[in-house]
C-alpha positions in Angstrom: 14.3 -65.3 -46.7 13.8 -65.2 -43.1 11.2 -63.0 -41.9 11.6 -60.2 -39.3 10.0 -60.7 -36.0 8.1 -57.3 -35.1 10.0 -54.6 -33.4 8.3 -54.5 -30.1 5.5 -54.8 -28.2 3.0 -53.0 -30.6 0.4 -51.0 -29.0 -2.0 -49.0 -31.4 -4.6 -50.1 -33.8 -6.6 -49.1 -37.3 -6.7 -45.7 -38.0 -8.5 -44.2 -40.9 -7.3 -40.8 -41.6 -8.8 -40.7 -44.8 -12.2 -39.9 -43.2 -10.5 -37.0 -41.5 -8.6 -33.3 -42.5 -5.4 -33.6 -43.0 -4.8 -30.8 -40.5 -6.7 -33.0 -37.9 -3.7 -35.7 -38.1 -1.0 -34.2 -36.5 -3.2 -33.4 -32.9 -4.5 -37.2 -33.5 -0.9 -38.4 -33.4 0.2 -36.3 -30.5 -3.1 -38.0 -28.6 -2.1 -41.1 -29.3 1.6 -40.4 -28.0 0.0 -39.5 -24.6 -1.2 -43.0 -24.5 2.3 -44.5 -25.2 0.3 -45.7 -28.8 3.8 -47.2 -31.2 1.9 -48.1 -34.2 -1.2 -47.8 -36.2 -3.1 -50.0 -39.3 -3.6 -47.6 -42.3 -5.4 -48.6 -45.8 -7.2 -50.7 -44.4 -10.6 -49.7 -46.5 -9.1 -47.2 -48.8 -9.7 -48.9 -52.6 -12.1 -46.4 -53.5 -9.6 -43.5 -52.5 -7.1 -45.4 -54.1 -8.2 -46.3 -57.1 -11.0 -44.2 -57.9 -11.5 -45.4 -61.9 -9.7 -48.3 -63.2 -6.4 -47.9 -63.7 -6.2 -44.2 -62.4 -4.3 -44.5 -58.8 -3.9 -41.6 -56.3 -1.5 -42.4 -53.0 -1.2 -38.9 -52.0 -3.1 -39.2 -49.0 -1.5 -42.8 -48.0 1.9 -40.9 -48.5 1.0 -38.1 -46.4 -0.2 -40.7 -43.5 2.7 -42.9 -43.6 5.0 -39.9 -43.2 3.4 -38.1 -40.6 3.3 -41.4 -38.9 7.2 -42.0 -39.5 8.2 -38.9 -38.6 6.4 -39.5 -34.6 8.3 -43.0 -34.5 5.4 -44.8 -35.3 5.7 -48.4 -36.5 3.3 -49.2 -39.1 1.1 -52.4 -40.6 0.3 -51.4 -43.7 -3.3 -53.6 -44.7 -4.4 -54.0 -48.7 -7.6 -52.5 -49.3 -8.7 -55.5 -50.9 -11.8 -56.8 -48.6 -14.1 -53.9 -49.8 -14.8 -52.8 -53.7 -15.1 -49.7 -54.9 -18.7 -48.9 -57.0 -17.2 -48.7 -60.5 -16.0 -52.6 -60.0 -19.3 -53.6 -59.3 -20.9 -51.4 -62.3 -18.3 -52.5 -64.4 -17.8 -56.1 -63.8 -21.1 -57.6 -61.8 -18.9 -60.8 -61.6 -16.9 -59.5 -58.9 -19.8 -59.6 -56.5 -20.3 -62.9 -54.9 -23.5 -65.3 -55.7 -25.1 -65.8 -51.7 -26.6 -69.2 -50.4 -29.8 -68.2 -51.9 -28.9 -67.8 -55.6 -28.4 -63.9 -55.0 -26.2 -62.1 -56.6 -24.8 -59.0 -54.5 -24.3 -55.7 -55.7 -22.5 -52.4 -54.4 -22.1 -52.5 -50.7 -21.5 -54.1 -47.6 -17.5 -55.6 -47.5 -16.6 -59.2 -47.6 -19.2 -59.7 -51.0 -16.0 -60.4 -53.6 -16.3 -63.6 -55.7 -13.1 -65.5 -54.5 -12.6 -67.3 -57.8 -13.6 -64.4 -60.2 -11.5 -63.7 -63.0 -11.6 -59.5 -63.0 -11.4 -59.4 -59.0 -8.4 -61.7 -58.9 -6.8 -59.3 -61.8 -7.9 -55.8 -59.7 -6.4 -56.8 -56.6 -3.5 -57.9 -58.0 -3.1 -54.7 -59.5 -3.2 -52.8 -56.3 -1.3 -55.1 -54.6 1.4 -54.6 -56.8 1.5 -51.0 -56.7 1.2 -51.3 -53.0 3.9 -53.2 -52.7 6.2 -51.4 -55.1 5.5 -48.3 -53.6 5.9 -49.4 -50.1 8.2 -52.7 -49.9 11.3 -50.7 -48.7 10.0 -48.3 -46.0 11.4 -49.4 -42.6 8.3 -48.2 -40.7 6.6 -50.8 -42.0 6.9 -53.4 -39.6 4.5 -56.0 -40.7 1.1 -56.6 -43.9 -1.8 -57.3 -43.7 -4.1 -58.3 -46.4 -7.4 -58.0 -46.8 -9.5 -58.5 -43.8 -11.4 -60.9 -41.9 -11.8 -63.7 -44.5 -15.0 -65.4 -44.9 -18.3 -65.6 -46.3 -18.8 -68.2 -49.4 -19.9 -67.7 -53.0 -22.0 -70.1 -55.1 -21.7 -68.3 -58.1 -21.1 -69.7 -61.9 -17.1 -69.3 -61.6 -16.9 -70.7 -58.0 -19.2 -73.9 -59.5 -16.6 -73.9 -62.6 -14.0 -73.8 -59.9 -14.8 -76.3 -57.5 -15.1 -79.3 -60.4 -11.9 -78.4 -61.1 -11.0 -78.6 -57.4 -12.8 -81.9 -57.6 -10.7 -83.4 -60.1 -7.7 -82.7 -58.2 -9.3 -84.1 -55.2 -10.7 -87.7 -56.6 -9.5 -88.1 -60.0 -12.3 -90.5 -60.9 -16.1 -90.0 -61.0 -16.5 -93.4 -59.9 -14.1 -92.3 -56.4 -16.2 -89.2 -56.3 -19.5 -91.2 -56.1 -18.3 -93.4 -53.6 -16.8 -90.8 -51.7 -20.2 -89.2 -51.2 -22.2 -92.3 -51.5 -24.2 -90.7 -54.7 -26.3 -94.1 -55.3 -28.6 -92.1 -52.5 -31.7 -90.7 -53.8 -30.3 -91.3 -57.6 -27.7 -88.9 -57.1 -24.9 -90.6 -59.2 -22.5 -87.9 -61.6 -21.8 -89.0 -64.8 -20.1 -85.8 -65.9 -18.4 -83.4 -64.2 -20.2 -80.6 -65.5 -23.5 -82.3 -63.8 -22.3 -81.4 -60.5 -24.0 -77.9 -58.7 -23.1 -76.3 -56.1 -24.8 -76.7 -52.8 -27.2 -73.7 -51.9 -30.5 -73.7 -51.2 -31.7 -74.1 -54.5 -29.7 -77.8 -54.8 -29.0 -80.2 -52.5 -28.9 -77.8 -49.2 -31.6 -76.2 -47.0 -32.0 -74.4 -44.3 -29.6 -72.2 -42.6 -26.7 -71.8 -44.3 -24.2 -74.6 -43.1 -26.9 -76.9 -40.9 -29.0 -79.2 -43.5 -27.9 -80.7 -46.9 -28.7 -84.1 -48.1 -25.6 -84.8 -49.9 -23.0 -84.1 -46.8 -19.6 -85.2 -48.3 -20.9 -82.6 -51.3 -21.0 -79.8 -48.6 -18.3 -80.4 -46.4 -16.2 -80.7 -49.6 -18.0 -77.1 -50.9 -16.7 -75.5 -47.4 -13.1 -76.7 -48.2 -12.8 -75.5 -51.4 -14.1 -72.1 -50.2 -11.5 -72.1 -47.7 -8.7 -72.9 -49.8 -10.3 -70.6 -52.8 -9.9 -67.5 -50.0 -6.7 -69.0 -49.3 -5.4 -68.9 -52.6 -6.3 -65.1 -52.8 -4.1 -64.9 -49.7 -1.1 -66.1 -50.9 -1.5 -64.4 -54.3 -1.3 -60.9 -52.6 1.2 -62.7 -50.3 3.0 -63.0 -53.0 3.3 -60.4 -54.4 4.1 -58.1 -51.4 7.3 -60.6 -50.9 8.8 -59.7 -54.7 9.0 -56.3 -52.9 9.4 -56.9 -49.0 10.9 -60.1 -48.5 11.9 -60.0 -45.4 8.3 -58.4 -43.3 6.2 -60.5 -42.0 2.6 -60.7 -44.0 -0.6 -61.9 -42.1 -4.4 -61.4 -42.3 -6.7 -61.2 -39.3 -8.4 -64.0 -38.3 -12.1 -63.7 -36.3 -15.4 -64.7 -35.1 -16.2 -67.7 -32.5 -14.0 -69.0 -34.7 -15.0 -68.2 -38.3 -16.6 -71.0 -40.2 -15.8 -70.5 -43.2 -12.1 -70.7 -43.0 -9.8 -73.4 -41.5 -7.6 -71.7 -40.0 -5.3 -74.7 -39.1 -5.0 -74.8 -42.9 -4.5 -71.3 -43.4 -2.0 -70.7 -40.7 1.0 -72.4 -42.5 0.7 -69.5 -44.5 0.8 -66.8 -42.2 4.5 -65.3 -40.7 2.6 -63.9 -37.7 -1.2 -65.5 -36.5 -3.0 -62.2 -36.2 -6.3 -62.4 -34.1 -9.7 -59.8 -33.4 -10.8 -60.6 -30.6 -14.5 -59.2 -29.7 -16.1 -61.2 -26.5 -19.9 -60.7 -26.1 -21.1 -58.7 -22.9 -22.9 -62.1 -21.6 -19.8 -64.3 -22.8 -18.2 -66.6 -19.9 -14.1 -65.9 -19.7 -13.2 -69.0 -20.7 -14.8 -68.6 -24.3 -11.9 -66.0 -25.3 -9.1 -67.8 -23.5 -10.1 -70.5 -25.8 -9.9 -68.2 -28.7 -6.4 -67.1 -27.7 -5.3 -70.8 -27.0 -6.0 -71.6 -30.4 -4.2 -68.9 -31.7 -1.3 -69.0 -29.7 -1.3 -72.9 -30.8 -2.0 -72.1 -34.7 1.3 -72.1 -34.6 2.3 -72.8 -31.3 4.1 -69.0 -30.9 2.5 -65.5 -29.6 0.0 -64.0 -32.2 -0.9 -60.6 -32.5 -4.3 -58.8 -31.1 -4.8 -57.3 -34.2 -8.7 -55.8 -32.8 -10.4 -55.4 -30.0 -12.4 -52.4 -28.4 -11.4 -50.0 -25.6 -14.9 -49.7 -24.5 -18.3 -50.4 -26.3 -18.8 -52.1 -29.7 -21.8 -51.1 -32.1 -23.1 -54.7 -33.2 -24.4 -56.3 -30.0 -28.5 -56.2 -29.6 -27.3 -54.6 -26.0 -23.9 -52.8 -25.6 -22.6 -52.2 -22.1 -19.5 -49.9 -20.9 -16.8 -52.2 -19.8 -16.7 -51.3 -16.1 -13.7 -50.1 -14.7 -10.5 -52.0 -15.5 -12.3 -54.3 -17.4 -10.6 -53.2 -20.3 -7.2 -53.2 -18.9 -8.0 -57.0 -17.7 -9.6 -58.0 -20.9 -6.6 -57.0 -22.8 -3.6 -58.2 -20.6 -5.6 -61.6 -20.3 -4.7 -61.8 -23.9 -1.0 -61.0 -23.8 -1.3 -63.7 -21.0 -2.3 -66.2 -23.3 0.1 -65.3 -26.0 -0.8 -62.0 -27.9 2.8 -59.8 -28.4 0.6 -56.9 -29.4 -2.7 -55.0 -28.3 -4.2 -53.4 -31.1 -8.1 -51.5 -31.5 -10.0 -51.2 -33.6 -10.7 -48.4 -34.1 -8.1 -45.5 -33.4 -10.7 -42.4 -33.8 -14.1 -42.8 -33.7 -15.7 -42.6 -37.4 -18.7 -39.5 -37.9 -20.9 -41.7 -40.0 -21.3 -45.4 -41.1 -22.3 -48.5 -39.3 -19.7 -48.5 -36.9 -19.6 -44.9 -35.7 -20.8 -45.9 -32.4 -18.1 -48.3 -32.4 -15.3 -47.2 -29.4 -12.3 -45.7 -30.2 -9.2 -44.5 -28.4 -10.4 -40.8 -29.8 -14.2 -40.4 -28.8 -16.6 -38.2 -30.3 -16.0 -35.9 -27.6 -12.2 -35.5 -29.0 -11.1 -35.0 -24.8 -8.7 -36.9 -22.9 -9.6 -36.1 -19.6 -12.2 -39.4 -20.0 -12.6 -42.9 -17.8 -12.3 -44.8 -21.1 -9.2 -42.9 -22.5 -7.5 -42.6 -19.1 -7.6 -46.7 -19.1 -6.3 -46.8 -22.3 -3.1 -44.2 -21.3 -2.8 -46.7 -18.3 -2.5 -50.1 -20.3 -0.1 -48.0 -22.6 2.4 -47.1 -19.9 1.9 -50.9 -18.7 2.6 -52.1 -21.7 5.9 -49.8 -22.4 7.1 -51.1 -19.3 6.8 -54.7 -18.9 6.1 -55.2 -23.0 9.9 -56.3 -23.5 10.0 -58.6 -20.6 6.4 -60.3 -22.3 7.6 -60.5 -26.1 8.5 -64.2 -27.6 7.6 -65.6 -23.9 5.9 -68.5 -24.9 3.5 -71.2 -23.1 4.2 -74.8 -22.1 1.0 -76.6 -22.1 0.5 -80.6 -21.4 -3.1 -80.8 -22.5 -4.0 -80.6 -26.3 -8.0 -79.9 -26.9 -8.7 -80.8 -30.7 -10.0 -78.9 -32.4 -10.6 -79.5 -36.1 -12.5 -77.8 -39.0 -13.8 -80.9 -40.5 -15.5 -82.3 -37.7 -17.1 -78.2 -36.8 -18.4 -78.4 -40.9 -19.4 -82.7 -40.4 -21.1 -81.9 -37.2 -23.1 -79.5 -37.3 -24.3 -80.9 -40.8 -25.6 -84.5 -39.3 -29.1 -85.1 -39.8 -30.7 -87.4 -37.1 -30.5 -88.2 -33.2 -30.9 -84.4 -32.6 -31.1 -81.3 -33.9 -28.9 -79.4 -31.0 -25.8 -81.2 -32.3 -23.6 -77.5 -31.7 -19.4 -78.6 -31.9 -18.1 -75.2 -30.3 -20.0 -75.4 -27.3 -19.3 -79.0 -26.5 -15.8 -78.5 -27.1 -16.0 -75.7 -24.5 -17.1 -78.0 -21.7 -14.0 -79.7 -21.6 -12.0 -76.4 -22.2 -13.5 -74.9 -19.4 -12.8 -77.5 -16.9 -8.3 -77.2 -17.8 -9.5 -73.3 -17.8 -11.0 -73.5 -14.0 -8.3 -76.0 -12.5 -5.4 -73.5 -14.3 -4.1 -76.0 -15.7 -2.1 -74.8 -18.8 -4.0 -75.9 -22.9 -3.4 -76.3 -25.9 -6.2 -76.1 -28.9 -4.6 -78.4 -31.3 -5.3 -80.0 -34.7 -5.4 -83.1 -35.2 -2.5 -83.1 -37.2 -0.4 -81.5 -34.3 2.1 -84.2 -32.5 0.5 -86.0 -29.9 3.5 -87.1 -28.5 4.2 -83.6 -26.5 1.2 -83.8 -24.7 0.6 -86.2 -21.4 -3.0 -85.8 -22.2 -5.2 -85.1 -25.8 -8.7 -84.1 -25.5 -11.0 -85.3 -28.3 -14.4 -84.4 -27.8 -17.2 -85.4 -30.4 -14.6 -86.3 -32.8 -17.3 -87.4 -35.1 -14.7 -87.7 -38.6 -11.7 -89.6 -38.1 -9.7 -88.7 -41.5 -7.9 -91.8 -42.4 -4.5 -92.5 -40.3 -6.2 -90.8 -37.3 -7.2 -93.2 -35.5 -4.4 -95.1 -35.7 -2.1 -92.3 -34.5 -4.2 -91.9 -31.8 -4.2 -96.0 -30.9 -0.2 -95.1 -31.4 -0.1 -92.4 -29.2 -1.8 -94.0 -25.7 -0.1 -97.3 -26.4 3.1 -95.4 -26.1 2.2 -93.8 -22.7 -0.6 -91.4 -23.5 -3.7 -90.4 -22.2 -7.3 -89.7 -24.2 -10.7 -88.5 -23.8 -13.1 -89.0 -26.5 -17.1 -88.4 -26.1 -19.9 -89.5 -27.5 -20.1 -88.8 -31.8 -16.8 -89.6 -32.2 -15.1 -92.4 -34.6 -18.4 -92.3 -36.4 -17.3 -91.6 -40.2 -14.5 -91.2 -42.5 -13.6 -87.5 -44.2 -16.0 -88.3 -46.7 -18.9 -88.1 -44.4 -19.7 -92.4 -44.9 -20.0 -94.2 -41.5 -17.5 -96.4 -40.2 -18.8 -100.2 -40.2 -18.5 -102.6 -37.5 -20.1 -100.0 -34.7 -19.1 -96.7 -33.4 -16.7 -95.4 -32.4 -14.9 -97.3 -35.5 -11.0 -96.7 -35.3 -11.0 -96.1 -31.6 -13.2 -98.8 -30.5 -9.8 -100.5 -29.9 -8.1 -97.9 -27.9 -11.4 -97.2 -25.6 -12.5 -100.5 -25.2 -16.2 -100.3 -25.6 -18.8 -99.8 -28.5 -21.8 -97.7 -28.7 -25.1 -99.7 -30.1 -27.3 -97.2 -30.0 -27.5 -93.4 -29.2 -30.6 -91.3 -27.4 -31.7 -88.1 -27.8 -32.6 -86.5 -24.7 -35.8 -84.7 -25.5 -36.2 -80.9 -24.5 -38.4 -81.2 -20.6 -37.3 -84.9 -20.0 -34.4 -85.1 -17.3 -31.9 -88.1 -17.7 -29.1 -88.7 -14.9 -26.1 -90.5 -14.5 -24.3 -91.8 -11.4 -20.8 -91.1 -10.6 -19.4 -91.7 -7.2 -22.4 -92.3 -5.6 -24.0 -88.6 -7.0 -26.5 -88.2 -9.9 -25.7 -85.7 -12.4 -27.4 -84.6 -15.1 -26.5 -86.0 -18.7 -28.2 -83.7 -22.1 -28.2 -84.0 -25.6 -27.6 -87.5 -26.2 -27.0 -91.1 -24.4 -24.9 -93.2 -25.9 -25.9 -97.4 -25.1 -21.8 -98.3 -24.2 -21.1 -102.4 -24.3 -17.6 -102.9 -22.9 -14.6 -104.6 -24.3 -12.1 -104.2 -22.1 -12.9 -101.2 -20.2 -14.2 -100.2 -16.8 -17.2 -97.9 -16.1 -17.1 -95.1 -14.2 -20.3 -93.6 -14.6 -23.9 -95.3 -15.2 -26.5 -93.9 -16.1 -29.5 -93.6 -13.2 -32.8 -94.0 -14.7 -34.2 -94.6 -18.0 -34.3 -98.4 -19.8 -31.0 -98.4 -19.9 -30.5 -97.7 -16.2 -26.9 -99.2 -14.6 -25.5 -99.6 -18.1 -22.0 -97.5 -18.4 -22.3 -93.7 -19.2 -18.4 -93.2 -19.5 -15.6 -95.7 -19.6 -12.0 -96.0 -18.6 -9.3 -98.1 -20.6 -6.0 -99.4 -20.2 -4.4 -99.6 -23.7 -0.6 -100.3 -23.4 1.3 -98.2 -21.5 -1.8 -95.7 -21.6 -5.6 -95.2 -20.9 -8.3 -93.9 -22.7 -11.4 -92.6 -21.7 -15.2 -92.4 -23.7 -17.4 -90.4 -22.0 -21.5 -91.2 -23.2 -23.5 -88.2 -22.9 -23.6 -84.5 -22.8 -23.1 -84.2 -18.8 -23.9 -81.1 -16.7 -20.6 -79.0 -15.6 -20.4 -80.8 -12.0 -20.6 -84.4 -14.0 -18.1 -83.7 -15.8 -15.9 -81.9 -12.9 -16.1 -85.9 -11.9 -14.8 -87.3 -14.8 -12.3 -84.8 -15.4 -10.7 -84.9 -12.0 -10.2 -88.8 -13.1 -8.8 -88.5 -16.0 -6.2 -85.1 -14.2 -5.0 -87.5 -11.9 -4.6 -90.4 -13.9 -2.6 -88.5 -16.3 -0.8 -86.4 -14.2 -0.9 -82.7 -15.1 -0.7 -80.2 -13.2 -2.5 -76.8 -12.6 -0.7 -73.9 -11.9 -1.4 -73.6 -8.3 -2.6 -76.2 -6.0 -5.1 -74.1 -3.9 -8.8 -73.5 -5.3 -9.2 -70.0 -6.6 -11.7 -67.8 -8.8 -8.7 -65.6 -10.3 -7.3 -66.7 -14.1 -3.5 -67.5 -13.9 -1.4 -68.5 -16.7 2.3 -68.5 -17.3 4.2 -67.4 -20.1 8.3 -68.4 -20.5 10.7 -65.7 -21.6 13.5 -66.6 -24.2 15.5 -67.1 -21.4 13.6 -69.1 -18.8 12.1 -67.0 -16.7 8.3 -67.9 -15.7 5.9 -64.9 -16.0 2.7 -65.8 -13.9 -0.1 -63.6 -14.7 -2.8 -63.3 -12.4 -6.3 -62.2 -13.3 -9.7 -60.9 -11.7 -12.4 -61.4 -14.1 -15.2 -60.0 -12.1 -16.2 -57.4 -10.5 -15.6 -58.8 -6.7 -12.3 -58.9 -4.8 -9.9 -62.4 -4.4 -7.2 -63.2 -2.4 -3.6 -64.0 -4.0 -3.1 -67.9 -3.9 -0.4 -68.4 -1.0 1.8 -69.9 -4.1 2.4 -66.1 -5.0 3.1 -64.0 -1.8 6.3 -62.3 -1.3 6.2 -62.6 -5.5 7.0 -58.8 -7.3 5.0 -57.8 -10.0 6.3 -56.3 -12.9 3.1 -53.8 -13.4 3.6 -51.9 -9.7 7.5 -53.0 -9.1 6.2 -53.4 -6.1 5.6 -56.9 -3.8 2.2 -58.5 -4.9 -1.0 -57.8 -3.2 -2.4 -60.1 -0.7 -6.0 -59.0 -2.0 -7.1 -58.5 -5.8 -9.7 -56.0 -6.2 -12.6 -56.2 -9.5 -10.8 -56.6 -12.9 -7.1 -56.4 -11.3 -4.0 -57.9 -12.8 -0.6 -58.8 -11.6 2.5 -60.4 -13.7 4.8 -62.2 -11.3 8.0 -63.2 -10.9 9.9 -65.0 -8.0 11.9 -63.4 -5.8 
């Protein structure tokens, strides 16, 4: 059955009235009216409430919410309780707690500590769900689900070991594929039975950090996608089961972090109606780092997603927490509806008495008054957002340039052992995004199983695994017409973790015309430089030795042994070009190479005059372009020329010459 899109433009967030009187809700909900709030999370952590013994269930407070909320019109996501366990499970059944990296096995407290694969957790949230769901399924407030909440965290428990040779078998079949798949002759690693196969945790075959050092790496990277698809089983079993009961709402889980680890959510989002997204930027975090986020949720599955966080002023979990200055929260949140999000949603509604997160903002403060800064801007956005919210919903964006980005090669990476230890994927793939984000020039943060073809340029930065029929999509792909940037650590090994032979970068030595012999790390306190245009910029991290085949050079590098020998290279490959850039270069570097490979493939930014402001464009159903133009900072910027005489839906007013600190506009043509 075809899902229901959501309503409207939701506006609202988690609430927890089950840490408050009863009498206290109504005067909450007449707040939140004053603020043009539509729609509020419930149950989000309520099992213990719920369910307080086995068996024994109690929904008379949940009742009492959802109607009150009904009653003022609000629309409703109704969450599953499931990411945090009451005491008696733990007392009763230990199993339910996960097994950590260390060979630890939890106990009561904390969230996010369930076993993913254990037998008695799997049956208790199914139980709940059901009754959830039967109790539930048919209201009409409820406009959307959301289960559990912000997957992630693995187990290495007894069950999850059981699991994952089972997972195995699926996987290779054969032993003998399973050894060569993670080249087990190494350090007289060879299986001979399934059962001799342990997970990877500190105690085995990993070290260090969780996720940074294992000696076996086809063993861990495999470990990290069974996890994933473990968590995403539990997913789809609640899923499931709330679609025997509401088949037609849509059913999601919040995605988060910088992105999360432990969960591919390229996998994941095939099984979401609705990406769902908490977004919490860091005080010292550069604006491009949550664009990104939103790009690659708006691209999960290349429609809006919902906000389903974020904070109207401070969060509790930084080491240093600063007020968002004035209209930085108004800016902060519209940048995401710019970028895709059909909903703004905090957490947290009213600000908890107790707990961890009790310093965490809410829309209700301590102080209970309205008369404040921080709810004053959050009554602003809510009339914003009632008035231009049904011109935004289900616009989409049209982006030329696909960044990849890919959950094998984040695990393979960052898991590589040799050349350097600084080998980080999210920051390097930031680089590139930042330079599209700078120009405005519309992106995409693709998989690399996304089509190729609708792009005029893919962006493949340290594309270390090439999974097998990768590389020759991408040979494909610029032969056609195309145009592709690779880097250095890319085309290096197959999705088993065992190097390509022949020289790097394996499959797409072809398309870029050169091969690496040899790679330098670039020591902390020595400075290496490379030459483009006549300038020296500064290269980090590592150097690759690039011998052409075919292509051009159009950068060097300027000192060192290998001085004059190309540091990036440019490549005609049928009707398309291709270009491999060597080293880790400085932002102005690659400003150089970039502005190459913009001009050479012909996108186009948004606006042809320099800028500092943020502008994006989302389409409306039917055609109309919605710029939105940003401050991020605290200083004032003058409107692009493109944009005068344009109205803006916020003020329905002409647009402002001059943008003062954190100030928005959404424009239309006249």
């Amino acid at each position: 059955m075809e899902k229901k899109a959501l309503p409207r433009f939701l506006y609202g967030g988690d609430y927890n009235p089950e840490q408050w009187p009863a009498d206290t809700w109504p005067q909450d909900i007449q707040v939140f009216k004053q603020a043009d709030i539509n729609s509020a999370t419930v149950n989000v952590f309520s099992w213990a409430l719920l369910e307080p013994q086995e068996g024994q269930y109690d929904f008379s407070k949940l009742d009492q919410i959802v109607d009150e909320l009904a009653a003022a019109d609000f629309d409703i996501v109704m969450a599953t309780s499931t990411a945090a366990m009451p005491a008696w499970m733990f007392k009763k059944y230990p199993g339910v707690a996960r097994v950590d990296y260390q060979g630890r096995r939890h106990v009561f407290g904390q969230r996010h500590n369930f076993c993913p694969t254990s037998p008695d957790y799997q049956r208790l949230a199914s139980d709940l769900v059901t009754r959830l769901a039967k109790r539930y399924g048919d209201n009409p407030r409820i406009v959307a689900w959301h289960v559990n909440n912000e997957y992630g965290g693995n187990c290495y428990c007894d069950h999850c070991a059981a699991a994952f040779r089972q997972w195995l078998r699926a996987r290779y079949q054969t032993l003998d594929k399973l050894n060569a798949a993670w080249n087990m002759n190494v350090w007289s690693h060879t299986i001979h039975d399934w059962d001799e196969i342990v997970v990877p945790n500190e105690l085995g075959d990993a070290w260090g950090p969780e996720g940074t050092e294992t000696i076996v790496a086809g063993l861990s990277i495999d470990y990290l996608r069974f996890q994933s698809d473990a968590m995403l089983d539990l997913f789809k079993m609640e899923k499931g089961i709330i679609e025997q009961f509401a088949p037609d709402v849509p059913v999601t889980t919040n995605f988060h972090s910088l992105p999360n680890k432990m969960v591919d959510y390229q996998k994941w989002a095939k099984a979401q109606d609705i990406i769902s997204y908490d977004s919490y930027p860091a005080y010292s975090m550069p604006t491009y780092h949550p664009v990104f986020l939103y790009d690659l949720m708006r691209t999960l599955k290349h429609q809006p997603f919902m906000l389903m966080e974020s904070t109207p002023a401070q969060v509790n979990w930084q080491p240093y927490s600063p007020l968002k200055r004035p209209g930085q929260m108004r800016a902060t949140e519209l940048q995401a509806v710019a970028h895709g999000a059909d909903t703004v949603q905090f957490f947290q509604l009213k600000q908890a008495v107790g707990g961890s997160e009790k310093f965490h903002s809410a829309v209700i403060a301590h102080s209970g008054r309205t008369d404040t800064r921080a709810f004053k801007e959050v009554a602003r956005l809510g009339h914003d957002l009632k008035k231009v919210g049904p011109t935004i919903k289900d616009a989409n964006i049209h982006a030329k340039v696909g960044i990849v980005f890919d959950w094998s090669n984040f695990w393979s990476l960052e898991y590589v052992d040799g050349i350097t230890q600084d080998l980080q994927y999210v920051p390097i793939i930031l680089d590139y995004y930042r330079q599209f984000y700078e120009r405005n020039i519309p992106t995409d943060v693709i998989s690399v199983d996304d089509d190729f073809s609708q792009y005029d340029l893919v962006v493949a930065p340290v594309l270390y695994m090439v999974k097998p029929g990768l590389g020759e999509k991408i040979n494909r792909y610029v032969e056609e017409g195309g145009h592709f940037l690779t880097s250095f650590m890319s085309g290096m090994v197959n999705s088993s973790d065992n190097v390509y032979l022949g020289g790097y970068p394996g499959p797409l030595e072809d398309v870029t015309g050169a091969w690496v012999e040899e790679s330098d790390a670039v020591v902390p306190g020595h400075r290496t430089t490379v030459r483009i245009n006549d300038h020296e910029y500064d290269a980090h991290l590592i150097c690759d030795q690039i011998h052409l085949t075919g292509a051009q050079a159009v950068a060097t590098y300027a000192n060192e042994f290998y001085v004059g020998t190309p540091a990036a290279t440019e490549n005609q490959y049928g009707r398309g070009m291709a270009w491999y850039v060597g080293s880790r270069l400085d932002h102005g570097g690659l400003w150089q190479i970039i502005d190459r490979v913009v001009k050479a493939s012909g996108v186009k930014s948004l606006v042809d005059e320099a800028t500092a402001l943020e502008i994006t464009a989302r389409t409306t159903t039917d055609g109309h372009c919605l710029y939105f133009v940003l401050n991020m900072s605290n200083d004032q910027h003058a409107l692009p020329m493109k944009f005068r005489g344009y109205r803006d839906l916020l003020t329905g007013q002409v647009a402002k010459p001059i943008l003062a600190g954190w100030d928005v506009e959404i424009l239309t043509r006249p």
